[in-house]
N, C-alpha and C positions, 0 to 999 in steps of 0.2 A: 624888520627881521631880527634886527640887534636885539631889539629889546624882547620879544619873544623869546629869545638864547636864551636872553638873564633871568624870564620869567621861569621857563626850562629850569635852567640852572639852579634855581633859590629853593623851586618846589617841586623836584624830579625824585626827591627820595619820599616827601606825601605821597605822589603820584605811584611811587613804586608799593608805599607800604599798604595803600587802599589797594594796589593787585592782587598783594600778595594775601589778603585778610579775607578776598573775594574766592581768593585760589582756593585757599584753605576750605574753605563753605562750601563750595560749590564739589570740591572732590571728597571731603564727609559726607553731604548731605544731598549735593544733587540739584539739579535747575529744578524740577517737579515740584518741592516745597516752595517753591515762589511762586508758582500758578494761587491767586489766592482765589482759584475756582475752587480750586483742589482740594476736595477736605477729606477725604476717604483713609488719608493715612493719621488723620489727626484723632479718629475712631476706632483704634486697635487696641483702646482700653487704656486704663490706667491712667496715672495722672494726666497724661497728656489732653486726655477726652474730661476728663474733670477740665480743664482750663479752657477747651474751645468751645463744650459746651454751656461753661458759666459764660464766657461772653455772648453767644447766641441769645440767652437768654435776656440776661443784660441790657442786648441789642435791641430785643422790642418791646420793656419796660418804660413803660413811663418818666419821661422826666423830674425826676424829685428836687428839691430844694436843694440835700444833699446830694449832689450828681454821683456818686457812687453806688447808690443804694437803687436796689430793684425791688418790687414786689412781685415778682413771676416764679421766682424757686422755691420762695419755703412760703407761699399764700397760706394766709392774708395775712402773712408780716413779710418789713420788707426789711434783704438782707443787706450789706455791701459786697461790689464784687470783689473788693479783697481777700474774700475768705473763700474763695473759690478761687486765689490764685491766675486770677483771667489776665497779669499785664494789666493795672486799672490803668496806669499813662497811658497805653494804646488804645484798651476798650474806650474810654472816654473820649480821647481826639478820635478815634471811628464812628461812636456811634452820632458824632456832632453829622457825620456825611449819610445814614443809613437811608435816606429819601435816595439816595441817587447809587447805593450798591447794593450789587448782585445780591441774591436770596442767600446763595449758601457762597459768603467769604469771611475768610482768614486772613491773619495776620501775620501767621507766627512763623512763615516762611520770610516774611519780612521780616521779622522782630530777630532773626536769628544773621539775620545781611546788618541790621542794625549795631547787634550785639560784637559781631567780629570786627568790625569796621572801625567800630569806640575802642575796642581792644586796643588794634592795632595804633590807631592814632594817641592816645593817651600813653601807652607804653614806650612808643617813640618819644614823645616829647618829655617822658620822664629820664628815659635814658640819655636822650638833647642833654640834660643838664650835667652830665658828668662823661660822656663820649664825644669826640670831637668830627670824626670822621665820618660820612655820611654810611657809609661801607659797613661800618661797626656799628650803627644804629640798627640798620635794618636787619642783621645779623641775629642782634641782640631782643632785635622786636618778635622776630620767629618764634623764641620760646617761649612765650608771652600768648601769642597764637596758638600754641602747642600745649598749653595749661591741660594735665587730666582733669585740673578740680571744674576748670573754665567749661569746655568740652562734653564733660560728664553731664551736667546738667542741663544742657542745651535737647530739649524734646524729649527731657527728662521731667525736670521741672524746672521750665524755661525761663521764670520770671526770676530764678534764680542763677541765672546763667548771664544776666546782666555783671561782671565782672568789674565792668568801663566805672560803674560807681565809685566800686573799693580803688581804681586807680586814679579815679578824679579826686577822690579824696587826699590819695595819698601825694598827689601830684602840688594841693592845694600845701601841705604840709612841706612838702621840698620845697617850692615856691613862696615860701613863707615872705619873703622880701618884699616880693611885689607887693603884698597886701602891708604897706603901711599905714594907712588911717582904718580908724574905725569902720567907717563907709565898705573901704573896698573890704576889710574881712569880711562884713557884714551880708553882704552883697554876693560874695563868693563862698562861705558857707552856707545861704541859705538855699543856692542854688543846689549845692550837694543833700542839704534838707530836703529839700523837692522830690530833687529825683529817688534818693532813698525812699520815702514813705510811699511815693507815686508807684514803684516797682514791687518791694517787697523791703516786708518789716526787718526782719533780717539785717537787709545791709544795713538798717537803722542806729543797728546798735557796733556793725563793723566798723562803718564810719564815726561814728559817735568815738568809738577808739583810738583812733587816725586822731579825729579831733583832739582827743587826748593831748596827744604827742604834741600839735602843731601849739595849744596853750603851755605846755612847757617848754616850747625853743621861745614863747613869746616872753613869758615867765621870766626865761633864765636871761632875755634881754632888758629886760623890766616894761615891757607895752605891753601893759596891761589893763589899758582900753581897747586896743586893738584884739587880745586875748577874750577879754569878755565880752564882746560886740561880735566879734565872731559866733562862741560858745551859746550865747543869747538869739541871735538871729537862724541858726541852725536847727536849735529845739523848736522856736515859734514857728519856722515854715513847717518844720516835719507834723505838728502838734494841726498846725491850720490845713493841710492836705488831707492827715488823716481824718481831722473833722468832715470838711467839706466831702469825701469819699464813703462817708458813713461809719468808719471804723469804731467810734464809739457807740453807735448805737446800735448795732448788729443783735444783742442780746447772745452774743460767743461767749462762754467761756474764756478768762484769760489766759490761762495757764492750761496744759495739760501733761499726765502720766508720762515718764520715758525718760526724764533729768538722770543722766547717768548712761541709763543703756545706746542715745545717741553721740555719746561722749567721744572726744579723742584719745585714743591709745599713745601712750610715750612712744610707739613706734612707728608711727602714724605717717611720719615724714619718709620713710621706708618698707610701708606696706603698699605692694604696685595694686592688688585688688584684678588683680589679671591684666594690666596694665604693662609690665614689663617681660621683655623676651631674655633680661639678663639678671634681673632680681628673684631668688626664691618666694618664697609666700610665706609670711609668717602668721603666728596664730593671732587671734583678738579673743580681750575677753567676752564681750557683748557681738549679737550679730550685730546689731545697730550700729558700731565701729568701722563696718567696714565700707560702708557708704555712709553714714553723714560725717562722720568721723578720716574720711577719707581727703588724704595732702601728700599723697606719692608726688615726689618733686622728681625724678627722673636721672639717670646716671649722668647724663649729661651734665645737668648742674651739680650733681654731688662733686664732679670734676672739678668745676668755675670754682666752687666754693672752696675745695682743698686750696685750689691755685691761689684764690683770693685771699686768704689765709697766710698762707704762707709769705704773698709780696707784700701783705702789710709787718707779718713778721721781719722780713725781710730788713726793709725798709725803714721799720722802725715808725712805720705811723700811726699815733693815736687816734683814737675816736672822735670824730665830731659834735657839735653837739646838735646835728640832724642825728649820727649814727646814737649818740645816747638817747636821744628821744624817742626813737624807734624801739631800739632796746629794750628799755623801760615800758613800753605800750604792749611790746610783744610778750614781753614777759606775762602784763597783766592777763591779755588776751589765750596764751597758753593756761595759764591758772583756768581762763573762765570756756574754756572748753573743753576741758580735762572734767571737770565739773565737781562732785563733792564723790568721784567715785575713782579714785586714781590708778588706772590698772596698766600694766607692763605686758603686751602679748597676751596669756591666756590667766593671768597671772594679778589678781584684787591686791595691790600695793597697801592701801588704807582708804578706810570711808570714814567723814565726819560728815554727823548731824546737820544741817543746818537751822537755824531761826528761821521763824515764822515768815518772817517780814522779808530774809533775803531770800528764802525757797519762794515764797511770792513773786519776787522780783523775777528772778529767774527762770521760774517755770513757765513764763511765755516761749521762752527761747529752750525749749527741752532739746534741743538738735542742737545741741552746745558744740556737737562737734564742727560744725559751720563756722563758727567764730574764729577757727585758724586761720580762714583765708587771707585777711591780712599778712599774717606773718608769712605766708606761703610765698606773697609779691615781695614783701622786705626781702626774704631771701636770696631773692631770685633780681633780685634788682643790685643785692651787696653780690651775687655770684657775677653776674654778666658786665659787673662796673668796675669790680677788682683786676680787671686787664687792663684799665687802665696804667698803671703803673709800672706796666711792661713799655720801654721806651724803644722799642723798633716797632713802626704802625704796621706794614707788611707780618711778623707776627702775632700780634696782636689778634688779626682778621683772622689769620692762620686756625691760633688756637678757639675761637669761636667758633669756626665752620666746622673745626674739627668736633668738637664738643658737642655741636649742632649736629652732625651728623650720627655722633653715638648718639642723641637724643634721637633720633626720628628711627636710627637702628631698635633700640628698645624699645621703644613708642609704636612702633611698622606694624606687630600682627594686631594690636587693637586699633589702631585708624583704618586698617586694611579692612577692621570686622566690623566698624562703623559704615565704610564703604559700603560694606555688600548690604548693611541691614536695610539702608537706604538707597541704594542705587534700585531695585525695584522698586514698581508702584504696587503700593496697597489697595485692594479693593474692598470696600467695606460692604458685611452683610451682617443685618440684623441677626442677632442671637435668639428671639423669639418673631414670629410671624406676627407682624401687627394689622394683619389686613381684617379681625375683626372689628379693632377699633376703628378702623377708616370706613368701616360700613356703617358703625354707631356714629361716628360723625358726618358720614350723609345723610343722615337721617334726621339729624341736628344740628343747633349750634350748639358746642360743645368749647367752652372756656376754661375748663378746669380739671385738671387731671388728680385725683386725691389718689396718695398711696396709703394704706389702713397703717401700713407698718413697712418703709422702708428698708428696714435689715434685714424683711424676711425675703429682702430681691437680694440676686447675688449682683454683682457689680458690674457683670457684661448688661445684663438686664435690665438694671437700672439707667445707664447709660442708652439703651434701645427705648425703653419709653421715653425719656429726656429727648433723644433726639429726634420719637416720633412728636412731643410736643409740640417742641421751640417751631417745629418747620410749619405748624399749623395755629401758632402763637398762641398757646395753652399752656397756661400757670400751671406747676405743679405744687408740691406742697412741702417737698422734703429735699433733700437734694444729698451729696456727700461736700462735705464744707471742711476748710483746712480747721476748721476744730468744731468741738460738739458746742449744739446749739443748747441753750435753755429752756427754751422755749417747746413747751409739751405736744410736740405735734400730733402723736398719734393719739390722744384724748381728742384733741380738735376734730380730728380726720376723723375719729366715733361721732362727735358730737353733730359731724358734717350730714355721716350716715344715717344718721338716727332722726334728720331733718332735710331729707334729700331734695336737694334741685334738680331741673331740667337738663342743666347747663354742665353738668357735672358727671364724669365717671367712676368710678369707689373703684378701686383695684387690691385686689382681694391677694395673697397667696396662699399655696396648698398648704402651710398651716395652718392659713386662717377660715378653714373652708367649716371647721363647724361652728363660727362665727356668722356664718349668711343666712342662718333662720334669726337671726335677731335684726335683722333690717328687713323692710317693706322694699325691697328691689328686686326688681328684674336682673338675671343671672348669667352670662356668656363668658363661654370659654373662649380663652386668648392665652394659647399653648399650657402649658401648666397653669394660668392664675385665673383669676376670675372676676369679669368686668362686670360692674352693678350698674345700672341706671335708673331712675326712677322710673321710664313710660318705656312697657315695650317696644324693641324692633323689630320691624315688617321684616319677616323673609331670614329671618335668625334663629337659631335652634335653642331655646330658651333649655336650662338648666333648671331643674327647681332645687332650693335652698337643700331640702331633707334628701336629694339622690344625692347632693353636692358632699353633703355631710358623712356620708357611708365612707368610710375610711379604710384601708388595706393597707398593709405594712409590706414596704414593696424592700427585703432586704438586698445592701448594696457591699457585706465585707465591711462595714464599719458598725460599731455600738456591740461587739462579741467578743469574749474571752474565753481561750482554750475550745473556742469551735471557727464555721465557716462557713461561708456562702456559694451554695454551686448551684445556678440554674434556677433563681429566683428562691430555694431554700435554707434554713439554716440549720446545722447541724453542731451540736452539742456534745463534745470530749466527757468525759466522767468532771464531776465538778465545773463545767463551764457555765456563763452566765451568756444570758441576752439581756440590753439593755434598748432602750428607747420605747417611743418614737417619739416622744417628750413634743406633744401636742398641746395645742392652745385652743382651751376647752372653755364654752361658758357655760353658767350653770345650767342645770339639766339633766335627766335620766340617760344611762345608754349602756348597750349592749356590749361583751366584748365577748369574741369567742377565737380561741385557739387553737386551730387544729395542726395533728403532727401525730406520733408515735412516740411512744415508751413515756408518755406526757405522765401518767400515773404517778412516775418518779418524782417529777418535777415540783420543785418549790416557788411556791409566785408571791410578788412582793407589786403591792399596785401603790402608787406614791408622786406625788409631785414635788418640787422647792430641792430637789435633791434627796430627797428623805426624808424632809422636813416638816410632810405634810402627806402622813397615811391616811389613804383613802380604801377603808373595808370593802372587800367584794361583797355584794349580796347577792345570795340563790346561787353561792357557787356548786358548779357540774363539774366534777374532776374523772373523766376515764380515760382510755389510753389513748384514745386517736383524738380527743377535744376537749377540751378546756371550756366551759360556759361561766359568765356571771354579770349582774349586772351592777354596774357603776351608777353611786347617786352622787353628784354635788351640788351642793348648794349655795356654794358662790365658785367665778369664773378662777380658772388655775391657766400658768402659764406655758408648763413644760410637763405635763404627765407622762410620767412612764410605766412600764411593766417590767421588771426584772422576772426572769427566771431561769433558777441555776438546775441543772439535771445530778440527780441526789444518787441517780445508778451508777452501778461500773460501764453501762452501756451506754452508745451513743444513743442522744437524744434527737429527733427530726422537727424541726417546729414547718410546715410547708407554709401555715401564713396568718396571720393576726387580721381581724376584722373589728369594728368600732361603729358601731352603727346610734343613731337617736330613737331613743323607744317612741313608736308612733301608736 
């Protein structure tokens, strides 16, 4: 019984801080995300269903040499699930078990018990080293748990909401001591290598920063083997992980568009983002600031931090040289998130150029504003540790709870509105009916789902084939990927068409519908698109290529100036234009005809590439109620449109545009 007390006694504030990190989870998010039956909420779109559908996928891909790499999403190349964001550490130790779980599970309600649990424990033991009291650990671990940056991203974009990284790192870097031989840096950096590249690239380079620091406290003691056995051993694990996970050979893009506009704002530590019930909202200059670029630290610590401030003033105590190593690190990392674009609120401070070589470097990481998170924990570790130097303990605790408690006042209507967003269950319903693809796959065996041109799906739909896929283990061929691929899919996917298998579905969309006289397939509608198969289906209402191709311009209020759309028509102000429907046409004869009123007026302008690329009407009919002529091209155009501006004082009625193929 004794010794149980002491066991109590030694690891009663563990015990308390894994409640409290459980507490927290469970009252944002709800026991429901730990059913890992449960996937219905992980399909409401958006990145979230990017990430559980790359691992489904993932899941019943073939095992490759590189175990990260799948050939089920962008067939017949195979990609890494990195780039889908799937958690590779997770997807990988899961699909080692996929013989023996359920058809449809998840993870990410565990991945999210994982993520808070590391929080808290790492937070704690970082604070262990400068808090004495067990009282004022757990205190101090609460706002740690209470992170918006941490939080934010949690079933947002989850694999970036592993936080425990940036604190193992940082933890490595306080702890500098214990590592004094080469071996142990060695050993304990490359552990943080691991995890970084295993989770997300990202924290790659946040720890890489951290690292920074811990070579200059090693530096300014002169072990500098220990410094470079560290620094060395760190890069080879992250460099051997991303190997082995496929990341070099994805054929991604390295870089992409956006260095700048995901940047951090100088006010960034200050802007709540709807976060605060006692902070106003200031301006940003990029939207992209206000979320990647987001590190609202919370009134509460702006509190610690005054106070912290002040007792070092106080007190008269200088820096350390952990506090100037940090310093120094944060600094850089402020620079490299701010990015080459330095704006103040709404407000372009100064932009410089950059070199070839470092906009290269850099433009992997265009969400530069991410790279504060570090400095987010420095802060927040210098705010909640500067009570130390208050010598009555009973205050001490005082002024935390207190501080604590402004912080969750402020913090209260956005956790309250995490609450509710998560306290119901989600039920999940296709966005388009896929029940005629389930009747084409009774009818076959069916391996392959080809998209002609995945942009022309909008991104619920996309998501609804994928997931009618994976569940019937059919490769598709495109996917949405944390960056654009190289590799020319939708040639392949022509070249697919043009050589059709059995085994295989073409899926067509409504722009591409005067596209399906040039394949030899059979035609079925499946809600707006249009599924090809080479051997007709029994007992299916076959579509043929040239009805398919008869085109109506169904106006929606969008592509009109100075007119507007009532009741499926559109109608034309003096001087207004119609614009669209910017089709994708291959070569061929076709009809257009225009019907409407006061058309006589009208000036018509037929053209593709933006204007790039006039396309003369021939046998044009110009009288007032219709428009005739016909269009010849002789090679395929992307985006044809028709302008036409009304030249009268009177309103113009266009009721509807037609596009037919001369047969």
């Amino acid at each position: 019984m004794a010794r149980m007390k002491n066991w109590m006694r030694q690891y009663i504030h563990i015990i308390c801080i894994v409640i409290l990190s459980l507490a927290v989870f469970l009252f944002l998010y709800g026991i429901h995300v730990i059913d890992v039956t449960n996937t219905d909420w992980l399909m409401a779109g958006g990145d979230l269903s990017q990430h559980y559908l790359g691992w489904q996928f993932f899941r019943f891909a073939p095992w490759q040499f590189q175990i990260g790499m799948m050939n089920t999403i962008a067939y017949p190349y195979s990609e890494s699930v990195i780039f889908t964001d799937s958690i590779p550490l997770f997807s990988v130790m899961f699909k080692l078990f996929r013989g023996i779980l359920p058809k449809e599970f998840q993870f990410f309600g565990l991945w999210g018990v994982f993520c808070f649990v590391l929080q808290g424990i790492l937070a704690m033991r970082i604070l262990g080293n400068y808090l004495q009291r067990k009282s004022e650990i757990c205190l101090g671990t609460a706002f740690f748990l209470l992170t918006p940056i941490f939080i934010d991203r949690m079933y947002w974009h989850s694999a970036l909401a592993a936080h425990f990284v940036i604190l193992f790192a940082i933890l490595l870097f306080i702890e500098e001591e214990n590592q004094k031989t080469p071996v142990k840096s060695a050993v304990c950096w490359s552990i943080a290598g691991i995890f970084a590249s295993a989770i997300h690239l990202y924290f790659l380079a946040m720890c890489a920063a951290v690292l920074a620091a811990f070579v200059v406290k090693k530096c300014l003691k002169k072990e500098w083997q220990t410094a470079a056995a560290g620094t060395a051993a760190y890069f080879l694990a992250a460099a051997a992980v991303i190997w082995i996970l496929g990341g070099f050979s994805s054929g991604m893009d390295d870089g992409a568009p956006g260095l700048g506009y995901y940047s951090f704002n100088l006010n960034g530590f200050f802007q709540p983002c709807g976060w605060s019930s006692m902070m106003p909202e200031f301006s940003y200059y990029a939207d992209g600031q206000s979320y990647e670029g987001f590190a609202y630290l919370g009134v509460g610590i702006f509190l610690l931090v005054f106070l912290a401030f002040c007792l070092r003033r106080m007190h008269r105590i200088r820096p350390s040289k952990t506090a100037a190593a940090a310093l120094l690190v944060s600094a850089g990392l402020l620079f490299a998130a701010l990015s080459n674009e330095i704006s103040l609120g709404s407000h372009l401070l100064f932009r410089f150029d950059l070199p070839w070589w470092l906009e290269k470097l850099w433009s992997p990481f265009r969400s530069s504003g991410r790279l504060i998170w570090p400095v987010v924990y420095f802060i927040m570790i210098y705010a909640v540790c500067g009570i130390k130097n208050i010598r009555k303990k009973h205050l001490r605790s005082l002024l935390l709870f207190g501080c604590l408690t402004v912080q969750l006042i402020d913090f209260g209507p956005r956790l309250l509105e995490k609450h509710n967003e998560f306290r119901v269950e989600k039920s999940y319903r296709e966005s388009v009916d896929t029940k005629p693809l389930d009747t084409i796959c009774r009818d076959r065996q069916i391996n392959h789902l080809i998209f002609m041109d995945k942009d022309r799906l909008s991104q619920d739909d996309l998501y609804t084939f994928s997931d009618f896929a994976w569940k019937r283990e059919i490769t598709i061929n495109d996917f949405y990927f944390a960056r654009n691929l190289r590799n020319p899919t939708n040639e392949v996917a022509g070249d697919f068409a043009s050589h059709p298998q059995e085994d295989c579905i073409y899926l067509f969309g409504e722009r591409d519908r005067m596209n399906l006289v040039s394949y030899d397939l059979h035609y079925y509608r499946v809600g707006v698109y249009y599924a090809g198969v080479k051997k007709a289906v029994d007992g299916m209402q076959e579509i043929s290529a040239e009805d398919a191709a008869d085109f109506s311009y169904i106006f929606t209020g969008e592509n009109v100036d100075d007119g507007w759309d009532e009741a499926g028509v559109r109608y034309l102000a003096a001087g207004g234009c119609s614009y669209g429907p910017y089709l994708q046409l291959p070569e061929g004869n076709y009809t257009v005809i225009i019907r409407g009123e006061n058309l006589t007026e009208s000036y018509l302008e037929s053209y593709s590439s933006g204007g790039g690329r006039v396309h003369e009407p021939k046998n044009l009919l110009v009288e007032d109620e219709i428009v005739q002529y016909d269009l010849i091209l002789t090679e395929d155009v992307e985006d044809y449109e028709i302008k036409i501006t009304n030249l009268s004082q009177n309103t113009m009625k266009i009721s509807g545009i037609d596009l037919t193929i001369m047969r």
